[in-house]
C-alpha positions as CSV (number, residue, x, y, z in Angstrom):
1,X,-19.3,65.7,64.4
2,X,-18.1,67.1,60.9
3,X,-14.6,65.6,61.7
4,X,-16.1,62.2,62.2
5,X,-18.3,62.5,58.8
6,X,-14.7,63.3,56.9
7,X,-13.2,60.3,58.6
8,X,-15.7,58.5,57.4
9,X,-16.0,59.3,54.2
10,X,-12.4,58.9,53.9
11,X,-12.1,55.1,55.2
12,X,-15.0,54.8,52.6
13,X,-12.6,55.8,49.5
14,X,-9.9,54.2,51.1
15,X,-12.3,50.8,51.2
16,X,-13.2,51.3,47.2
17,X,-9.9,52.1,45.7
18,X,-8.5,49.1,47.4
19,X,-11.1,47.3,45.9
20,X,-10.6,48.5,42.8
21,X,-7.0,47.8,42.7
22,X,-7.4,44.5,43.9
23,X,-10.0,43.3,41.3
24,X,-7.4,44.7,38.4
25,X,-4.9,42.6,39.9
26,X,-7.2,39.4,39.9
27,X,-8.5,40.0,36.3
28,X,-8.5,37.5,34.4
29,X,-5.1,37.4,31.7
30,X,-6.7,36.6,28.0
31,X,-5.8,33.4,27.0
32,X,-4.1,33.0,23.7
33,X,-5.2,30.6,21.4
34,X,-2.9,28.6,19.5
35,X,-3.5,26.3,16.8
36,X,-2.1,22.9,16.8
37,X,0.9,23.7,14.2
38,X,1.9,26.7,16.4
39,X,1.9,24.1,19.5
40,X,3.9,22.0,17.6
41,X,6.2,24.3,16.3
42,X,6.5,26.1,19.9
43,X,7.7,22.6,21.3
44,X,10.3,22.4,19.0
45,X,11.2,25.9,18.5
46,X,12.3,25.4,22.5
47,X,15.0,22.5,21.9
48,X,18.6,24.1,22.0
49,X,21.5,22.8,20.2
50,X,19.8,21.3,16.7
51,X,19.5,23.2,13.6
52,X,15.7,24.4,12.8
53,X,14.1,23.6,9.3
54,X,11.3,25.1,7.4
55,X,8.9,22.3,6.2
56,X,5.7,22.0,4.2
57,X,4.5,18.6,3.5
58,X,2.4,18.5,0.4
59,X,-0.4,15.3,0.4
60,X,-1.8,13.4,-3.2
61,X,-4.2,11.2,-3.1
62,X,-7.0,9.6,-5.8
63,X,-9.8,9.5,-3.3
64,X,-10.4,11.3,-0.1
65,X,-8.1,9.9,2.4
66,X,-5.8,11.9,3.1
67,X,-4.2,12.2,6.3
68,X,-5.5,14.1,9.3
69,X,-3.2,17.0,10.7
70,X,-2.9,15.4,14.3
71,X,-1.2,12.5,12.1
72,X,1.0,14.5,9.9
73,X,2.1,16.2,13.1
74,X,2.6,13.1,14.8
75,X,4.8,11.9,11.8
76,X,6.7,15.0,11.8
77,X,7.0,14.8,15.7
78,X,8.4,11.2,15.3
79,X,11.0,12.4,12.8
80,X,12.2,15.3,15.0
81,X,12.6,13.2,17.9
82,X,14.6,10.4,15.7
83,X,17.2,13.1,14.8
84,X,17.5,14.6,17.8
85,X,17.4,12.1,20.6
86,X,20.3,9.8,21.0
87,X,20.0,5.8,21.2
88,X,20.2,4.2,24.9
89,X,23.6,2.2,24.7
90,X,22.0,-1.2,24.0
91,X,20.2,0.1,20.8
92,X,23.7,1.2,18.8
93,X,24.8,-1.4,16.5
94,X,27.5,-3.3,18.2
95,X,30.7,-2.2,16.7
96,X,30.0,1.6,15.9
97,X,29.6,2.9,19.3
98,X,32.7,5.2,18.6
99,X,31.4,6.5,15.5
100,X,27.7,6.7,16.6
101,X,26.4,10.2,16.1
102,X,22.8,11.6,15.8
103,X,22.3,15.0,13.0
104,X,20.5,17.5,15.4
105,X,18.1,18.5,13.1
106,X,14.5,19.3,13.4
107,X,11.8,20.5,11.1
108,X,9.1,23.3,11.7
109,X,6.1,24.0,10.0
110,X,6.5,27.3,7.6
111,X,3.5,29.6,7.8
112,X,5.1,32.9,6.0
113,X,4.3,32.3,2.2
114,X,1.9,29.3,1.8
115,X,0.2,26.9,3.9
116,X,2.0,24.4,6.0
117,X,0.1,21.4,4.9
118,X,-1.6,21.4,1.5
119,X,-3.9,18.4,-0.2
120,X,-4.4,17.9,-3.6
121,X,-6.9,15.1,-5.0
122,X,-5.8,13.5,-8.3
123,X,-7.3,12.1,-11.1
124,X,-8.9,8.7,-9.3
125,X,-8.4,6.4,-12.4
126,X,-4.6,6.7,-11.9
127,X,-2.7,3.8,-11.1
128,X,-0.1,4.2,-8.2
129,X,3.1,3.9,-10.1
130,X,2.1,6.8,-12.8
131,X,0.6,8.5,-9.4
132,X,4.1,9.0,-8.0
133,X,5.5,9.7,-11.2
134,X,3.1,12.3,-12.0
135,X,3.7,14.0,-8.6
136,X,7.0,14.0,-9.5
137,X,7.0,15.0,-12.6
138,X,5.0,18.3,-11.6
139,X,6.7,19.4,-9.0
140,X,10.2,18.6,-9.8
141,X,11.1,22.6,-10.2
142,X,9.1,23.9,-7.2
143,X,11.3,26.2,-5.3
144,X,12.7,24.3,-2.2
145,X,15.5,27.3,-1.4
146,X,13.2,28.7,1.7
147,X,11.7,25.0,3.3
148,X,11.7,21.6,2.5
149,X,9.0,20.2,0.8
150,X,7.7,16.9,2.1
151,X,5.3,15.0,-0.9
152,X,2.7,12.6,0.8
153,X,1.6,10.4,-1.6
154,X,-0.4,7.1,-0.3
155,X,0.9,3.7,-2.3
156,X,-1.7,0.9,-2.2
157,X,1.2,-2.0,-2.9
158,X,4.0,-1.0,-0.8
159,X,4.3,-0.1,2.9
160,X,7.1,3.1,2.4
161,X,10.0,3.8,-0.1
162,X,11.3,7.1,-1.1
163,X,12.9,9.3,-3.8
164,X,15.0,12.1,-3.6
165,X,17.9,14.0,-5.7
166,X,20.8,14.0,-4.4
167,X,22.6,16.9,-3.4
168,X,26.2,17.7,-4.6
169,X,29.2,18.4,-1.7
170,X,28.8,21.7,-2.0
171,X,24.7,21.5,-1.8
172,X,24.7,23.0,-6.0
173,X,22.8,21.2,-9.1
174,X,19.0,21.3,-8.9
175,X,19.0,20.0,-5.5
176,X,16.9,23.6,-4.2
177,X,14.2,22.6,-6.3
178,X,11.4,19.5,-5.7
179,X,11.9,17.5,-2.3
180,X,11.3,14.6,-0.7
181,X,9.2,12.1,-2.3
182,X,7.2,9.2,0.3
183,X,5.3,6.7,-0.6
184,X,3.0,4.7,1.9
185,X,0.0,2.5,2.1
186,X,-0.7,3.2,5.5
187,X,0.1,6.8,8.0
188,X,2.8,3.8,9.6
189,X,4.7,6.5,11.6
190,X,7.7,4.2,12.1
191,X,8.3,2.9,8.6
192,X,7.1,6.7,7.0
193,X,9.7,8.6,9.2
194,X,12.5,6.3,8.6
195,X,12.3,6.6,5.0
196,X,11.8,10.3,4.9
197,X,15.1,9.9,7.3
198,X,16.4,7.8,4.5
199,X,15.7,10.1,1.9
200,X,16.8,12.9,4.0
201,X,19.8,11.5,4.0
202,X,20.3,11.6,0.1
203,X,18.9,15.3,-0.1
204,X,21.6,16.4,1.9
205,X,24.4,14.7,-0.2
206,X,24.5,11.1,1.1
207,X,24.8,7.9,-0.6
208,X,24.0,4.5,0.4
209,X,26.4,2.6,2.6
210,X,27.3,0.8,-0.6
211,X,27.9,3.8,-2.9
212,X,26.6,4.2,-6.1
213,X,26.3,0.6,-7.3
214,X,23.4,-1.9,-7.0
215,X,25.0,-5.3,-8.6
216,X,25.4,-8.2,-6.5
217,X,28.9,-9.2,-7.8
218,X,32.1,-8.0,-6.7
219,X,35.8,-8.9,-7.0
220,X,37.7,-8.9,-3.9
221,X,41.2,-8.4,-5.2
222,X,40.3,-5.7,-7.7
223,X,38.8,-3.6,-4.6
224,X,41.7,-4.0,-2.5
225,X,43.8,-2.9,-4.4
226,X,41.5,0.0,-4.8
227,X,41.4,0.6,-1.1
228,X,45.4,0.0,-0.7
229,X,46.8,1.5,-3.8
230,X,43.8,3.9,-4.9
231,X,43.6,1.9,-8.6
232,X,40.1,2.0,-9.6
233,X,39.9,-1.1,-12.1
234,X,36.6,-2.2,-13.7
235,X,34.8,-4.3,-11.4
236,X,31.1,-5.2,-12.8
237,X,29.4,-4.4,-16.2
238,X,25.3,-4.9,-16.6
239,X,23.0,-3.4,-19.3
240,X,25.8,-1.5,-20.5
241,X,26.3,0.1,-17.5
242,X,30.0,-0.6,-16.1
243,X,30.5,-0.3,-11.9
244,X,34.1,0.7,-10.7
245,X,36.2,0.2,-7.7
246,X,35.2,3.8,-6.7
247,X,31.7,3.3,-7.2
248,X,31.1,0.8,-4.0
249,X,32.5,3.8,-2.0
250,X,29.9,6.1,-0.3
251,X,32.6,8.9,0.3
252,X,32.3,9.0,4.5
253,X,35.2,7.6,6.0
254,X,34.1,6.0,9.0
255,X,31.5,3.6,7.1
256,X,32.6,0.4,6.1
257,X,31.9,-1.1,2.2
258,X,28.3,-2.4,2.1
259,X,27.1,-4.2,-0.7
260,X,23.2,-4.3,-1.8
261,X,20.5,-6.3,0.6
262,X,23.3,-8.0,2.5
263,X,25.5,-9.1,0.1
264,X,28.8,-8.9,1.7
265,X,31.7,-10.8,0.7
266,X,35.2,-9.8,1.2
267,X,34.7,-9.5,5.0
268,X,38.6,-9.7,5.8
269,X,39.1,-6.5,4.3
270,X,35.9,-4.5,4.7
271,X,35.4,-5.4,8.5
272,X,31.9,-5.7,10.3
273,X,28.9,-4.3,8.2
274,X,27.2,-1.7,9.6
275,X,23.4,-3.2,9.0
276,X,21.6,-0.3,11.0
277,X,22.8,2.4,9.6
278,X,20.0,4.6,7.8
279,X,21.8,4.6,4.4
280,X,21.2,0.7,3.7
281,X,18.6,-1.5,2.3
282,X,17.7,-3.1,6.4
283,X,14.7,-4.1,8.3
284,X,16.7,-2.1,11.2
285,X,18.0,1.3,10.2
286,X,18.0,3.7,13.6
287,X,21.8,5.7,13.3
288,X,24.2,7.6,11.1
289,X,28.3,8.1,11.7
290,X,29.9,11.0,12.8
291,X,31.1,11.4,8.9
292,X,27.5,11.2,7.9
293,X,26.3,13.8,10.0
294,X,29.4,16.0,9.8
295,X,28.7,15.6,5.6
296,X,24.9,16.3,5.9
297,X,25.0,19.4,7.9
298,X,28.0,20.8,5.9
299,X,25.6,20.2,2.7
300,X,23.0,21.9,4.8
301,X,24.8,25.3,5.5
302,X,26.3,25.4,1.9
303,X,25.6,28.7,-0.2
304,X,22.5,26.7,-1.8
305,X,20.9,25.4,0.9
306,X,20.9,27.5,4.4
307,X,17.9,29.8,3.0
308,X,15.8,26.5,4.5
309,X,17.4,26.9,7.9
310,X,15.6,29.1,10.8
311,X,18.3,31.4,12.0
């Protein structure tokens, strides 16, 4: 009888440690909670083979519309994917296949010093153009040697254009300082993102396709024998400003000469203009050359600059 009672009481422990044990094991995990930027910078902090960017996009507006976070992480989003994801065959620009390249860049949020998305109302009697100059103006020496800074700033007469400095080869001058300026009547992700591309492009020591110039006149002889013989002649004077040979030349040598808003004469010696690329005044601009990208990411690990990248 008393070995029976210790037999039971045995198989009872036996029951209610197992018990035990197996309601630890089906306990409930606490689910972290992240918010939307940490999502977002998750998904991209995931994608191998691109270079990671801090970024902090900085909004102005004269009334109280700025935009919502879901749509500045959409932008953002839109942007990433344009410089990472390469163009199905049919979209490349026919006659650059072989030079066709994509940057592998992408931009996440910084959270370590200040918040990733700031708002800042201004004065509401201020006219857009002084607007964008004012936001300029204030925050041309804001440090930009730990993340990019992205300015916001809606424009009621104009649906996106951009400013920027340009950097120098080497990614010196006052390029670590201000950032990328866009301007946009509406949250259009498509026209936003392609000229903070754009504008990316100039940050990180491009030019436009047609160099530093913006006059519609050009002499054919004078730039070939700029391109054959390297003599850079006079080729334009306006307003006291004179262009050069060398000034039509964006400095990457798998680009052909482009002239301003598709002026192009000279097409025996420049060869098919390359109307897509990012770098031109286009309705279309959707890819970069191997030179571009090769000249941008150089810029981009330069002394200056790599403080912005995410090692």
């Amino acid at each position: 009888m008393t070995f029976c009672k210790y037999l039971s009481l045995f198989i009872l422990i036996a029951f209610i440690s197992c018990s035990k044990q197996e309601e630890e094991i089906n306990m409930t995990v606490p689910k972290i909670e992240y918010s939307e930027i940490e999502k977002f910078n998750n998904k991209w902090n995931d994608v191998d083979g691109v270079t990671k960017l801090r970024l902090v996009v900085h909004q102005f507006s004269s009334e109280d519309s700025f935009y919502t976070e879901s749509q500045v992480l959409a932008l953002v989003d839109s942007i990433n994917t344009t410089l990472t994801q390469a163009l199905p065959n049919q979209d490349i620009e026919k006659g650059f296949e072989g030079v066709y390249q994509i940057p592998k860049i992408v931009f996440l949020f910084d959270t370590t010093e200040f918040a990733a998305m700031t708002t800042t109302k201004l004065t509401t009697d201020l006219e857009d153009s002084v607007a964008g100059a004012f936001v300029r103006q204030q925050h041309q020496d804001i440090d930009g040697s730990k993340y990019v800074n992205f300015f916001l700033i809606p424009y009621t007469d104009s649906d996106g254009f951009g400013h920027t400095r340009i950097a120098g080869s080497d990614g010196a001058n006052d390029m670590i300082k201000g950032g990328i300026y866009v301007y946009g009547k509406t949250l259009d992700k498509g026209i936003i993102s392609t000229t903070f591309i754009h504008e990316l492009g100039h940050y990180l020591g491009l030019y436009h396709t047609f160099g530093k110039t913006y006059p519609s006149e050009i002499d054919c002889d004078k730039m070939k024998n700029y391109i054959e013989n390297g003599i850079n002649e006079l080729i334009y004077e306006r307003d006291g400003v004179q262009f050069y040979a060398n000034d039509y030349d964006d400095e990457i040598d798998d680009t052909p000469y482009m002239f301003v808003m598709g002026y192009r004469p000279c097409n025996d010696l420049f060869g098919p203009p390359h109307n897509n690329n990012f770098m031109n005044y286009s309705v279309i601009k959707n890819m970069f050359t191997q030179g571009q990208c090769d000249k941008m990411n150089a810029v981009l690990k330069s002394e200056s600059r790599r403080g912005v990248i995410i090692e």
